[in-house]
C-alpha positions in Angstrom: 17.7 11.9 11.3 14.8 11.1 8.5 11.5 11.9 11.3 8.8 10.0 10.9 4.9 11.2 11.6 4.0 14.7 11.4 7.5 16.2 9.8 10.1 15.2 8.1 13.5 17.6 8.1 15.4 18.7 5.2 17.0 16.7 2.8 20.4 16.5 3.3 19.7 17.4 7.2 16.9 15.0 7.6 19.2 12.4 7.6 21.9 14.4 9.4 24.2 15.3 6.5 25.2 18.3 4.9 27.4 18.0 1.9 27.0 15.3 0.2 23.9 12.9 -1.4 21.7 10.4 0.6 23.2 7.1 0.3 20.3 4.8 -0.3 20.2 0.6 -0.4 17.0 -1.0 -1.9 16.3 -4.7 -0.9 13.7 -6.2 -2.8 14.3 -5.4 -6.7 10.7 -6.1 -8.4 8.3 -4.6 -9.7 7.5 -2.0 -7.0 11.1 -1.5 -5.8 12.4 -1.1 -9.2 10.1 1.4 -10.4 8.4 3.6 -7.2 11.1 3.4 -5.6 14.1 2.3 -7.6 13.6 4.6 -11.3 11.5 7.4 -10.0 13.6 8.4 -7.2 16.8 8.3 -10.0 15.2 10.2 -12.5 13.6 12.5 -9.7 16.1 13.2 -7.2 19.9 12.9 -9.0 21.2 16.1 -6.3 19.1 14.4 -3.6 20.0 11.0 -3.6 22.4 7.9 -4.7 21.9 4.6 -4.7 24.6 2.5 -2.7 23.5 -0.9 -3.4 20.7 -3.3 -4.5 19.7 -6.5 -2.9 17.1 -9.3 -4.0 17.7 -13.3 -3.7 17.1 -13.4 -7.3 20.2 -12.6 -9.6 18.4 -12.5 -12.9 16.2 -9.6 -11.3 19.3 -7.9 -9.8 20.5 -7.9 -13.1 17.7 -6.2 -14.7 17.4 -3.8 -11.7 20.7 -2.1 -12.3 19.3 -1.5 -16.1 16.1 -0.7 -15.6 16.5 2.1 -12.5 19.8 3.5 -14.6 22.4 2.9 -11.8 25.7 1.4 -11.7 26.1 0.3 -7.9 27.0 -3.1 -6.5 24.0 -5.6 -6.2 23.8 -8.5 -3.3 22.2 -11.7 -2.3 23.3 -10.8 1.2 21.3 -8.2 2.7 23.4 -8.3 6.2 26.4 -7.7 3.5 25.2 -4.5 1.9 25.1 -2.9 5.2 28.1 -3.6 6.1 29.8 -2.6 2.9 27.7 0.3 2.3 26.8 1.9 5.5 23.5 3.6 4.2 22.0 6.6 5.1 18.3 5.2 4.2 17.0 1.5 3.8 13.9 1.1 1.4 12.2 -2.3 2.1 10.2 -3.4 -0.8 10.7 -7.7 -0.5 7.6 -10.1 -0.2 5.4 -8.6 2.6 6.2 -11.7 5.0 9.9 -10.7 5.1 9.2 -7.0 5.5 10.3 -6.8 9.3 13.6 -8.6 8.6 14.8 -6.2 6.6 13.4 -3.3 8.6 14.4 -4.5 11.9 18.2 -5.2 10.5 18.1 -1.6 8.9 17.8 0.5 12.3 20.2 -2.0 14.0 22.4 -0.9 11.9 21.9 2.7 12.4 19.9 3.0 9.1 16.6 5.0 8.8 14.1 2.5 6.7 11.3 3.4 4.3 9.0 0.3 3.8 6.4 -0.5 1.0 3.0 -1.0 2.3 1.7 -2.9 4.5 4.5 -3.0 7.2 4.2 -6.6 8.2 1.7 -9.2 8.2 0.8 -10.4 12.1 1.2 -9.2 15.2 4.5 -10.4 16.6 6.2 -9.0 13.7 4.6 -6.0 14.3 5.7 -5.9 18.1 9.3 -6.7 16.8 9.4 -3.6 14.2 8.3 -1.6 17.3 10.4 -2.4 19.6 13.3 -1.9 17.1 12.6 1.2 16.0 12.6 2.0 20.0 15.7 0.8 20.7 17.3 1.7 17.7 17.0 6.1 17.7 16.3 5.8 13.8 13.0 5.9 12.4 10.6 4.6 10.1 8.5 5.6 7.9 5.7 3.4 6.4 4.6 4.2 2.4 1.3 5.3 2.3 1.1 7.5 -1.2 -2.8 6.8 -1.1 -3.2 9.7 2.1 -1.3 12.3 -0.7 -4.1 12.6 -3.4 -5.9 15.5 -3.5 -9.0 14.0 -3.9 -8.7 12.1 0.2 -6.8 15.4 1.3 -10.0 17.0 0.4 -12.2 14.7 2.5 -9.3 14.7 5.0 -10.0 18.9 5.3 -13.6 18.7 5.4 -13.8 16.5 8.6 -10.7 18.4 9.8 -12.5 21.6 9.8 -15.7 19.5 11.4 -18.1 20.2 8.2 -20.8 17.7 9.1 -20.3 17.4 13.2 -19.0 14.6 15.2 -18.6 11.3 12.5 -20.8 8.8 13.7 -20.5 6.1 11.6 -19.2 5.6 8.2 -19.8 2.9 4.9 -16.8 2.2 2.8 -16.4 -0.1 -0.2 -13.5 -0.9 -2.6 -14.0 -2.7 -5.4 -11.3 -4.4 -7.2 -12.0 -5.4 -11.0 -11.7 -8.6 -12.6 -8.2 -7.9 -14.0 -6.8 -6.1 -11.2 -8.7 -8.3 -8.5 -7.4 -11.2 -10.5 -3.6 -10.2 -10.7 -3.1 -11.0 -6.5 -4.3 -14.4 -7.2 -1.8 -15.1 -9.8 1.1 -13.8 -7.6 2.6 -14.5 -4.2 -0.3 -12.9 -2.8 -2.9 -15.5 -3.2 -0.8 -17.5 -0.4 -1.0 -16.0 3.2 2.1 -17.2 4.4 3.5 -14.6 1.9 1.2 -11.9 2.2 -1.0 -12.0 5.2 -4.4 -12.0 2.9 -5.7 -9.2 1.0 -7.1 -8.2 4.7 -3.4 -6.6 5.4 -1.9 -6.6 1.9 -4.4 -4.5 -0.2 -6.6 -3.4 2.5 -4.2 -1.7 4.6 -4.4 1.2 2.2 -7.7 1.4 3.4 -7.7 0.8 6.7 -4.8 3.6 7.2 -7.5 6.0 5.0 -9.8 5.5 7.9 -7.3 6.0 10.6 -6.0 9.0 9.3 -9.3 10.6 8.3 -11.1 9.4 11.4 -7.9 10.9 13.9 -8.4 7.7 16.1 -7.5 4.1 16.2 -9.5 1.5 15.5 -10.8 -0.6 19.1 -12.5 -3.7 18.2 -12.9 -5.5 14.5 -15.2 -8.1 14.0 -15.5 -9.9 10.0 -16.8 -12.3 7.7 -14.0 -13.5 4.8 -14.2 -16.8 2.4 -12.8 -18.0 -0.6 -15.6 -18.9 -3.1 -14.3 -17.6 -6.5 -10.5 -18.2 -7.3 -8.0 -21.3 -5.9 -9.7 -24.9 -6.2 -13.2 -23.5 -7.0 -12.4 -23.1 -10.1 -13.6 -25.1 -13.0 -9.8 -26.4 -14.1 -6.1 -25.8 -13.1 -3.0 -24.7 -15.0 0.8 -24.6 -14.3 0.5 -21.0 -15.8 -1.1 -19.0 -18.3 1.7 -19.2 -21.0 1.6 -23.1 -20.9 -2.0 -23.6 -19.8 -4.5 -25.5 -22.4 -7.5 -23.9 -21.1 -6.3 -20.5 -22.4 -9.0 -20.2 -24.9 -12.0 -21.0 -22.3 -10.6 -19.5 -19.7 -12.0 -15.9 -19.0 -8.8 -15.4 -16.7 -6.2 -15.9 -19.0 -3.6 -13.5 -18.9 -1.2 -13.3 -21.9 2.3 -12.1 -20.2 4.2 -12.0 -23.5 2.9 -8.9 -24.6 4.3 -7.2 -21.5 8.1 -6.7 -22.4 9.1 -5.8 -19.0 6.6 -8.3 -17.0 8.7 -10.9 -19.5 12.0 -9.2 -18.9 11.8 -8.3 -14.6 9.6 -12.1 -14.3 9.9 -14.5 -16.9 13.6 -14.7 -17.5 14.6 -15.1 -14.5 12.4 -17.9 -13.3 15.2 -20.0 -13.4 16.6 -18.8 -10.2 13.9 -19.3 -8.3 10.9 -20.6 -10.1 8.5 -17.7 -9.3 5.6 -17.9 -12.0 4.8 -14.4 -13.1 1.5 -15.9 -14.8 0.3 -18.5 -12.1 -3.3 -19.8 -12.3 -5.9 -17.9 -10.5 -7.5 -21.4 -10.0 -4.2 -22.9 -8.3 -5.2 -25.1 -5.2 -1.9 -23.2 -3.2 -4.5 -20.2 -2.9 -5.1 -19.7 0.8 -6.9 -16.3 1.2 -10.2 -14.6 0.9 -11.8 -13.3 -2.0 -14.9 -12.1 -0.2 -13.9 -9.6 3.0 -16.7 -7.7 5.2 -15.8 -6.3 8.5 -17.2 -4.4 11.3 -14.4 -2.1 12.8 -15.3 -0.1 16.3 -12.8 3.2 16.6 -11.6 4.6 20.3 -13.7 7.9 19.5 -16.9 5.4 19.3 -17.4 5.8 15.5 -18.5 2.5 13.9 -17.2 1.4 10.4 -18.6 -0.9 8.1 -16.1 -2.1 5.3 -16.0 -4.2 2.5 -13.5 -5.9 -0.3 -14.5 -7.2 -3.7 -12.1 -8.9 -5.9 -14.1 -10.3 -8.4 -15.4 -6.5 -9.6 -16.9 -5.7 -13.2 -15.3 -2.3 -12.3 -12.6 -0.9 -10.0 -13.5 1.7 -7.8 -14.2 2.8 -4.3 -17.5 4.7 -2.5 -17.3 5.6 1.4 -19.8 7.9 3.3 -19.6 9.5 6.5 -22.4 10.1 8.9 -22.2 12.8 11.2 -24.4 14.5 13.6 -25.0 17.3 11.4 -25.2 15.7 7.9 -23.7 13.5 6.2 -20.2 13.4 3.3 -20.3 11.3 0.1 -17.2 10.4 -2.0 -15.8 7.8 -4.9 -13.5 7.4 -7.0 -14.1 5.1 -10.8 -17.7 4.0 -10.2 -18.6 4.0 -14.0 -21.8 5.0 -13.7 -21.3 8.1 -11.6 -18.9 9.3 -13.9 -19.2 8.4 -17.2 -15.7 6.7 -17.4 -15.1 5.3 -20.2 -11.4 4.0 -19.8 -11.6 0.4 -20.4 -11.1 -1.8 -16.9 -8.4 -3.6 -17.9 -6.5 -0.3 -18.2 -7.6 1.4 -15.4 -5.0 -0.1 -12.8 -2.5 0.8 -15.4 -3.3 4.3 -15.7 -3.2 4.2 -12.1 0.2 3.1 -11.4 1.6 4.9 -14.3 4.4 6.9 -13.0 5.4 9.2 -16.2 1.5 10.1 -16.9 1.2 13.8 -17.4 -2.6 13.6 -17.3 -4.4 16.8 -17.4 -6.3 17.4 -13.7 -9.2 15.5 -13.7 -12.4 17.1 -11.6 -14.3 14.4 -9.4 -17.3 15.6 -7.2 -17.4 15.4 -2.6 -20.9 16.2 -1.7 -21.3 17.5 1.5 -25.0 17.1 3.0 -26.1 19.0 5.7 -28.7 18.3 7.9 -32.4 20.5 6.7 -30.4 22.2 3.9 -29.5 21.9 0.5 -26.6 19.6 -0.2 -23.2 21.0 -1.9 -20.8 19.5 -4.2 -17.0 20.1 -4.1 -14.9 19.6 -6.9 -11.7 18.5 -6.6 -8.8 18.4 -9.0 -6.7 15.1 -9.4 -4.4 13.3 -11.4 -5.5 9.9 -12.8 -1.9 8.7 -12.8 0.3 7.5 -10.1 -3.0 6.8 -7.6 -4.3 10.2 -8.1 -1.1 12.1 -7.7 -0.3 10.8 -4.6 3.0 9.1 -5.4 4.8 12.3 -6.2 3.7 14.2 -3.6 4.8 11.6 -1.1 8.2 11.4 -2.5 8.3 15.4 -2.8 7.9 15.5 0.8 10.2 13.5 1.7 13.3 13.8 -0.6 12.6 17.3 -1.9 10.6 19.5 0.5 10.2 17.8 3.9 10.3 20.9 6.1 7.3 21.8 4.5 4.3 22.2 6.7 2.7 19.1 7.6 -0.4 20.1 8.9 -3.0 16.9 8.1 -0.3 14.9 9.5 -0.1 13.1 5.7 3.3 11.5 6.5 3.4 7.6 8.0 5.3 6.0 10.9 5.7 3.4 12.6 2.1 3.6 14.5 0.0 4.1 11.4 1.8 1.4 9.9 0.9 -1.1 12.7 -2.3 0.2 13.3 -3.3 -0.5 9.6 -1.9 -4.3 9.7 -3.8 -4.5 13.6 -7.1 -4.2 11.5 -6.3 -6.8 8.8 -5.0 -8.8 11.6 -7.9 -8.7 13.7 -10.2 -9.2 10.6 -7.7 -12.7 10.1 -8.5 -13.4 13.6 -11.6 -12.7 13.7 -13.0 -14.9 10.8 -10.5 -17.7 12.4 -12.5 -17.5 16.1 -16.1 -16.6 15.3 -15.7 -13.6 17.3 -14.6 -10.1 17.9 -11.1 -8.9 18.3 -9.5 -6.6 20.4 -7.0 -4.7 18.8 -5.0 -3.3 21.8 -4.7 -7.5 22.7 -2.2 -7.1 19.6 0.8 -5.5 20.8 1.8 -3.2 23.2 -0.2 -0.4 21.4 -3.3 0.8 23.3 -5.7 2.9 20.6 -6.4 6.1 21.4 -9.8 8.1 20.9 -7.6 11.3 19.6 -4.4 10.4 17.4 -1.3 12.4 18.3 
């Protein structure tokens, strides 16, 4: 059985098996599921792991799946179909964020372990539901969270591990998304909450599980601030998208798919199915979520947290500081000016995600303040691809080494997954009401001061 939290066993054990490959089903065949966690694991893990069967409501991307990953599997529109042909081992969940917890609650019914994309689900009572199945079900789950694997958070991770700078206080956190990046999640399904819950739970909860994790608590309390003010209907004209749009010349937002052979390939071709527009208009008046995000989160253990999304960015970056009683930890990642960068911003998210880079270790500065001394600066080596060298290490640990030592607790279940969504949920609610929410009003999950 694939263990979820601080351990996972071996490969072929982990899943109770012994002699033969992981039989794996992937529902949800674009972009991310194809290449993440479709491709990667192919080219990665051949000894490890087969795929069974692919699943998407799209034929045209099914299609294109089976070509692109390299595998020659039967492909579904039926999800509840697969299983039952297939019998997997392990169910990777990587559909539109809403349907997340249908696909994950079906898998361990079926006696399936699930591994999800990020963010689990996108309000509380499918959060509950995901709960309660994995409960009843004696299969786990394990949320993807590749961000906690780079070597650049496992260093702050160690530093308030070994309680460098005293008990955390208080902390400031930032993220900064760029004007092509930022942009992209208002062209797509995202920039419509009934798809993705708001960049409060689809983007953010890589951030808010950051906190959770290097914090050691759960969050209490969140109040927030959110509007939309730049993107949907506040935007000086509307297209139908950017290939057929007759603003593309005045329009700073114009995004030319074409010259992407697989966005054309994976999106474009196949809108025919279902008519999902690759290349939608920023400035479409179906955008229903926030573009400016500031919230207030309380932890258990008393520490205050005051965060912030941009998505309107000249750059793309992050900053966060940690107060403690004894001094005080500083830490970013791609703020131009502290670095020098000079990769161009609309290749940064790119370089980011690229899962082939063989980048040479980059060196980025932690400095550590202490209180009446000098401060120090760390320097840590990362990878600029695949966010930092997270993604392979999370997939190392799981399919290739998982009774390695665990000893930051880097691997996800269920709880960190809900606890991440609880924030951006609360922050949803919060905004709605005028007023602070309670997180353990949620679900049936009470926060503790101390994570387990």
């Amino acid at each position: 059985m694939l263990a979820a939290g601080s351990m996972i066993t071996a490969p072929a054990g982990a899943f109770g098996l012994s002699n033969r490959k992981l039989r794996v089903v992937l529902v949800g065949a674009g972009v991310r599921g194809t290449s993440f966690w479709g491709k990667r694991l192919v080219d990665q893990y051949p000894e490890i792991l087969e795929f069974v069967g692919l699943a998407d409501t799209n034929p045209g991307r099914l299609e294109y799946a089976l070509k692109y990953m390299g595998v020659d599997c039967p492909v579904y529109s039926d999800f509840d179909k697969m299983l039952a042909e297939q019998n997997p081992d392990l169910v990777i969940v990587t559909t539109v964020d809403s349907t997340h917890h249908e696909f994950i609650i079906k898998g361990l019914d079926a006696g399936a372990d699930v591994l999800t994309e990020k963010p689990m689900t996108t309000d509380e009572v499918k959060c509950q539901a995901i709960l309660d199945a994995e409960r009843r079900s004696n299969r786990k789950l394990i949320v993807g969270f590749n961000y906690r694997w780079s070597p650049y958070v496992t260093k702050i991770k160690e530093l308030l591990h070994e309680n460098t700078i005293g008990k955390i206080t208080s902390v400031d956190f930032n993220w900064y998304l760029n004007i092509y990046h930022g942009a992209s999640y208002f062209r797509r399904w995202h920039g419509q909450r009934e798809y993705g819950g708001t960049l409060w739970v689809h983007k953010a909860t890589h951030h808010f599980d950051l906190l959770n994790w290097w914090l050691n608590s759960d969050p209490s309390e969140v109040f927030a601030y959110g509007a939309l003010e730049h993107y949907g209907d506040n935007g000086p004209f509307f297209g139908e998208s950017c290939r057929s749009c007759k603003h593309k010349k005045e329009c700073d937002y114009y995004w030319d798919i074409t010259k992407s052979e697989r966005d054309m390939r994976l999106y474009a071709d196949n809108e025919k199915y279902d008519g999902y527009i690759r290349d939608n208009c920023v400035y479409r008046p179906e955008v229903n979520i926030y573009d400016k995000m500031s919230a207030q989160i309380k932890y258990a253990n008393d520490v205050v947290v005051n965060y912030s999304l941009t998505t309107y960015s000249p750059y793309e970056g992050w900053k966060i500081a940690f107060n403690g009683e004894k001094g005080r930890i500083e830490a970013w990642e791609d703020i131009p000016y502290f670095d020098n960068e000079s990769l161009d911003q609309s290749s940064l998210h790119a370089a980011e995600m690229d899962q082939t880079s063989q980048d040479d270790v980059k060196r980025a500065p932690v400095i550590v303040h202490h209180n009446f001394k000098e401060h120090q600066v760390e320097m840590v080596g990362y990878e600029r691809g695949g966010h930092g060298g997270g993604d392979k290490r999370l997939h190392d640990k799981i399919f290739l080494n998982p009774e390695s030592p665990d000893p930051l607790q880097h691997t996800a279940g269920v709880r960190d997954g809900a606890m991440s969504v609880l924030i951006g949920v609360a922050a949803r609610k919060s905004i709605e009401s005028g007023r602070p929410v309670r997180i353990g009003e949620l679900t049936d999950l009470k926060p503790r001061a101390v994570r387990l």
